[in-house]
C-alpha atoms as one frame of an Amber mdcrd trajectory, in Angstrom:
protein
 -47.906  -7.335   3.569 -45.537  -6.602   6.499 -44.858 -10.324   6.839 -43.767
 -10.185   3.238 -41.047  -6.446   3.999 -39.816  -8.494   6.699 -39.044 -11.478
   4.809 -37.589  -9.591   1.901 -35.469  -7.679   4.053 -34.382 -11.102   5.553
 -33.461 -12.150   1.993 -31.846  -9.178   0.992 -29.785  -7.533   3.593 -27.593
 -10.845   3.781 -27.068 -11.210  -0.082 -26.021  -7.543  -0.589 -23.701  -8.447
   2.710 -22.169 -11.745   1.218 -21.588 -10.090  -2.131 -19.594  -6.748  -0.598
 -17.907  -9.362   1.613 -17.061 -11.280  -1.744 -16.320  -7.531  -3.237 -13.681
  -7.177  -0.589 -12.457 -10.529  -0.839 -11.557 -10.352  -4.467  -9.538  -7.435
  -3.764  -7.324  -8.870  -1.375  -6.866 -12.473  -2.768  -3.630 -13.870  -4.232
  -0.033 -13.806  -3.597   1.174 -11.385  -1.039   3.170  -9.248  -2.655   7.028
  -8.899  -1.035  10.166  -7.142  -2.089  13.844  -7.379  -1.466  16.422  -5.133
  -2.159  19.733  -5.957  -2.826  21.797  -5.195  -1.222  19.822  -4.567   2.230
  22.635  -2.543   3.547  25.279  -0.404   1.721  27.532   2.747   1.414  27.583
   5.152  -1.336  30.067   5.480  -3.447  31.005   4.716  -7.051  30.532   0.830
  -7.039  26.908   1.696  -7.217  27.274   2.614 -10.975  28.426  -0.740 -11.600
  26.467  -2.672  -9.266  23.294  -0.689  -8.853  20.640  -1.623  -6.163  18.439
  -3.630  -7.296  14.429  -4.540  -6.387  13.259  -8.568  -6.625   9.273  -8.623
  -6.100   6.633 -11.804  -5.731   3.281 -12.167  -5.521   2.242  -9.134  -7.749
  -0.650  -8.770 -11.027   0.877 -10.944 -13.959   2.478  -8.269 -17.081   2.435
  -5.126 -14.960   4.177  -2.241 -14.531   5.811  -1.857 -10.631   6.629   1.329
  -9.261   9.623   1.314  -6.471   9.253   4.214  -4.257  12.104   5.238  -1.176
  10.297   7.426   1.501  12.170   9.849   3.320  11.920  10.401   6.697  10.079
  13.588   8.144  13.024  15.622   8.844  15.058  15.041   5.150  15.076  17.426
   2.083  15.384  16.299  -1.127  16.971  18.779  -4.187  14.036  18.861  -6.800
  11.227  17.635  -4.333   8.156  20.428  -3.119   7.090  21.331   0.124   5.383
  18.048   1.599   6.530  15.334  -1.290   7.929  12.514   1.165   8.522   9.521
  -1.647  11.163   9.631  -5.194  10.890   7.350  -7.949  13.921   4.656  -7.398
  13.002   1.965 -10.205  10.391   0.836 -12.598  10.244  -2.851 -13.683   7.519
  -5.099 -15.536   6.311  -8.374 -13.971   6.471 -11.542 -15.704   3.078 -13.916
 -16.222   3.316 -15.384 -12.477   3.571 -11.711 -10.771   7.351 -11.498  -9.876
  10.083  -8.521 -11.254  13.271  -7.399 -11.131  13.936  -3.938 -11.421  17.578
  -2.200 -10.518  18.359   1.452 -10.118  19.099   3.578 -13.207  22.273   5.826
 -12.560  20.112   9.294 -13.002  17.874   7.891 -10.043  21.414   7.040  -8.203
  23.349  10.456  -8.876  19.703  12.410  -8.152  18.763  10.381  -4.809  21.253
   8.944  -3.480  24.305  11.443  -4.321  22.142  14.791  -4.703  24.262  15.897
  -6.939  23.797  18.987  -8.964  23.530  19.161 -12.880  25.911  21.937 -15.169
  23.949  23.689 -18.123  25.443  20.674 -20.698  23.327  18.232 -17.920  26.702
  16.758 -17.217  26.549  15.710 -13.199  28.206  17.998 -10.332  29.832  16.484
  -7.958  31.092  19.674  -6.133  26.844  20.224  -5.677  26.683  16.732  -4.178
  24.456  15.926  -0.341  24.393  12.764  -0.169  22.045  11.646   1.938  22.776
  10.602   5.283  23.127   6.698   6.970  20.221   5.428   8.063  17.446   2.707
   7.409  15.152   4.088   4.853  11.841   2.456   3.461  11.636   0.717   0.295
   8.044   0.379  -1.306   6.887  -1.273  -4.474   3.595  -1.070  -6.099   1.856
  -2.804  -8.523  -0.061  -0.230 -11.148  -2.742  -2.631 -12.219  -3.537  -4.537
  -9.280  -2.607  -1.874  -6.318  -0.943  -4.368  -4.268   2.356  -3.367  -2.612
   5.132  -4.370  -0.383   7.841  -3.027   1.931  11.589  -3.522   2.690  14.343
  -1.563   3.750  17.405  -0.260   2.557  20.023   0.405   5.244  22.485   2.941
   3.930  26.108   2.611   6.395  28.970   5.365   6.388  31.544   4.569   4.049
  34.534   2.656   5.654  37.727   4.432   7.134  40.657   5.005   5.034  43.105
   2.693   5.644  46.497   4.756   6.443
């Protein structure tokens, strides 16, 4: 009867191993998911109304929703964010049947983000309320809803140019 355990436990143990194994595999197949962000580097300034950042993803779930994220470093305070929220909401595309996207910034998420600016009563944006945030290289992150997988890039925001006198 021992002999007979033993040998079940020999049949066993490595099935329910393969199959997590195969679990885990699943999971992780595919594509690997990337995103660029155009333009990589930039300045703010009013161009970015009419030529608004803009997200290009591969490799993610066919027909889903992807959710680009900026995360701000440690020491940076965002208007509207609470105590400890480290990520805003920069775009929101759909994918197409093979996985990819392209998504580009809405100007709310460019005045709000970007600009800081502060809103008047009629929701009309104020300019005189206005911290931009500062140069620097800032993490870009997209995420597919459906399938989980994401990807990284950077955005490298430069001080404007000097005034030419």
């Amino acid at each position: 009867m021992r002999i007979l355990k033993i040998a079940a436990l020999c049949i066993i143990a490595p099935a329910l191993l393969l199959g997590a194994v195969s679990c885990q595999t699943l999971q992780t197949s595919g594509p690997k998911a990337t995103l660029e962000v155009i333009p990589s580097e930039t300045f703010l300034s009013p161009a970015l109304f009419k030529k608004p950042v803009t997200f290009k993803g591969t490799g993610f779930g066919p027909k889903e929703m992807i959710s680009v994220e900026m995360v701000l470093p440690p020491n940076l305070k965002m208007k509207g964010l609470a105590e400890g929220e480290d990520v805003v909401g920069l775009a929101v595309g759909d994918t197409d049947e093979k996985g990819n996207f392209t998504a580009a910034m809405k100007p709310i998420a460019t005045l709000n983000w970007f600009f800081q600016v502060g809103w008047t009563p009629l929701l009309k944006p104020n300019f005189k309320e206005a911290k931009p945030i500062p140069p620097g290289v800032y993490k870009i992150n997209a995420t597919g809803l459906d399938s989980d997988r994401t990807a990284s890039s950077t955005l490298k925001i430069v001080p404007p140019p000097k005034k030419k006198k």
